[in-house]
N, C-alpha and C positions, 0 to 999 in steps of 0.2 A: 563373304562372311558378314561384312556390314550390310547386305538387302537380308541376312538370314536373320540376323538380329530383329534389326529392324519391324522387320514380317510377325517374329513373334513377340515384340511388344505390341504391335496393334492386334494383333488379336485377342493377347491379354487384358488391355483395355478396352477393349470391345466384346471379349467376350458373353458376358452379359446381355447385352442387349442379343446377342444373334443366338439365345436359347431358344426365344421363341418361333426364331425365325428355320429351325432346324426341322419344327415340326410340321413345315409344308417345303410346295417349291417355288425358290422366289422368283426365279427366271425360268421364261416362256420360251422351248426350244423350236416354238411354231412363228416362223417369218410373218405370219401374220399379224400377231403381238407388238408388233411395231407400229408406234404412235409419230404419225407423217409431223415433220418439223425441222428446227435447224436445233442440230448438235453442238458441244461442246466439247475438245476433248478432254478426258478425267487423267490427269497426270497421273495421278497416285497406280492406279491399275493397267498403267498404258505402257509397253516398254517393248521395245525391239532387241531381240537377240541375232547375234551373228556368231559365226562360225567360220573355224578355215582349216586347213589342213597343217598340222606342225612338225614340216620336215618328213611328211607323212607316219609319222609315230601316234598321233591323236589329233580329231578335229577338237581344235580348241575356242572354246565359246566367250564371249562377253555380249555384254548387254547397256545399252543408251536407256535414259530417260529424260523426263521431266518434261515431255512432250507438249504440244497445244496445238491448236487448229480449230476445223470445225468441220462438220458432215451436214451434211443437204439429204434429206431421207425420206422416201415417201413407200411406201410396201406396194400401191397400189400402181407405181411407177418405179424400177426398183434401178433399171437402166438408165434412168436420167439424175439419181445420184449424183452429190458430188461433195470432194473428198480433199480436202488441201491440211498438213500437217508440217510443221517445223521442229525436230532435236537438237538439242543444245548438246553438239560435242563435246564439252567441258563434262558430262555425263557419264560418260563410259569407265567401265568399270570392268577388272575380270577381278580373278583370284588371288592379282598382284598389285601393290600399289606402284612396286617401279615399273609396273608395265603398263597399267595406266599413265602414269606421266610422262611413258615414252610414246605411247599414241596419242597423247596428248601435240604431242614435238612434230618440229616443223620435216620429222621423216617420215613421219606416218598425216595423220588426220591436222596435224597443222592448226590447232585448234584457236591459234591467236589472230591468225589472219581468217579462216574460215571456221568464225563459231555456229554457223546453226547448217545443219542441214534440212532440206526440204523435201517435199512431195507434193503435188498438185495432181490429181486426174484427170484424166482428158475423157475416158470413155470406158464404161462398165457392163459389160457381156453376159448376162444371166447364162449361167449353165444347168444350173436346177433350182429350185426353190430357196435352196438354200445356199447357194456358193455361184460365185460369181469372179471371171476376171477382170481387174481393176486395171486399168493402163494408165500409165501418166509419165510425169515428169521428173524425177531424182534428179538434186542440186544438191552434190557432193564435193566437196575439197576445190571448188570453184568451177568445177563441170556440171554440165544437167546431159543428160542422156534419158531415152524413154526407156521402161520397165513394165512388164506388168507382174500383178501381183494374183496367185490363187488366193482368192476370200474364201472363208467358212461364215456363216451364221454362226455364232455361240448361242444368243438367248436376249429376252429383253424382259423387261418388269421394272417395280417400284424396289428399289433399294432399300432395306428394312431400316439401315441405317439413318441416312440423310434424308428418305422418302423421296429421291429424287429417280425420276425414269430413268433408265440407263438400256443402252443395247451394246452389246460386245461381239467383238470377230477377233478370226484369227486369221491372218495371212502369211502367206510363206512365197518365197523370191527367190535368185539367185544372182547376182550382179556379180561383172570382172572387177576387181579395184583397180587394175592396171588401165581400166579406161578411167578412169575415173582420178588417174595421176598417182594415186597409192599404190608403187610398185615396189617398195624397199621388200631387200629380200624374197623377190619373187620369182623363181616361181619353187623355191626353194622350200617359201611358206608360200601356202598355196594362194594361187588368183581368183580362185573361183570362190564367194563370200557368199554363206545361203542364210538367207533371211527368216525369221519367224518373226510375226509379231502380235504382240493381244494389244486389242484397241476397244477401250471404253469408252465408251461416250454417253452425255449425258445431255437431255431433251432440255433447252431453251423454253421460258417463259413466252 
């Protein structure tokens, strides 16, 4: 309820400005589009969703933010990428706030002793023009274990907003949380955690 709020205050105060911007397309669905440089990530539009099985009644969702990192990018090299991001567990959020402060707690995500988690790449797989697996390293609840991740291209351009270059993906994963130490209630709620994530990033000076 508070990222639905939130979502539509900025567009309220933004809406204006993106009248103009409606009447073209701001982002380039063509991998080419892509200006070689070092990224930043864009907290605001960056955020990892997870999911799990509840009791198998419903896969239930939340979602981490407030991310940062940076992307190494070049179109013209698109395999030697490289890709290192850190969340701040203090982040996560579902549709409950007592449930938030229970994953917060030292039976789930333990967020006093392990506040961020990581990802670093190690090696990026073109599969087509567009989508790409990313392999690397997940540093979760005080484990790192290798993953990789399917990539999409989304798009890249000038941000009508900030005029700042921006390229977006989306990736989707699946990690056990029982390797990973997070096993309360498992496998009752389910082990198997499937990732989605959109990632902004914005082109460095």
């Amino acid at each position: 309820m508070r990222t639905l709020i939130l979502a539509g205050g900025l567009l309220s105060a933004f809406g204006a400005g993106l009248v103009g911007a409606t009447a073209q397309q701001v982002a380039s669905p063509d991998p080419a589009s892509v200006r070689a440089g070092t990224y930043k990530v864009e907290p605001y539009h960056t955020q990892a969703d997870f999911s799990v099985s509840h009791f198998g009644f419903t896969n239930f969702a939340g979602v981490f933010s407030g991310a940062s990192g940076s992307l190494v990018l070049d179109p013209a090299k698109p395999s030697a990428a490289r890709l290192e991001v850190a969340i701040p567990i203090q982040s996560v959020q579902t549709t409950s706030a007592q449930l938030d402060g229970m994953l917060k707690g030292d039976q789930w995500f333990d967020a006093a002793k392990f506040p961020t988690a990581t990802f670093a790449s190690t090696k990026v797989a073109l599969l087509s023009k567009d989508s790409a697996d990313i392999s690397g390293n997940l540093t979760l609840h005080g484990v790192t274990k290798a993953i990789t991740l399917k990539t999409h291209f989304i798009g890249a351009g000038v941000n009508p907003l900030d005029k700042s270059f921006t390229v977006g993906f989306e990736a989707t994963g699946t990690i056990k949380r029982s390797e990973f130490g997070v096993s309360t209630y498992a496998p009752l709620i389910g082990d198997d955690v499937r990732l989605t994530i959109a990632g902004a990033f914005v082109l460095q000076p």
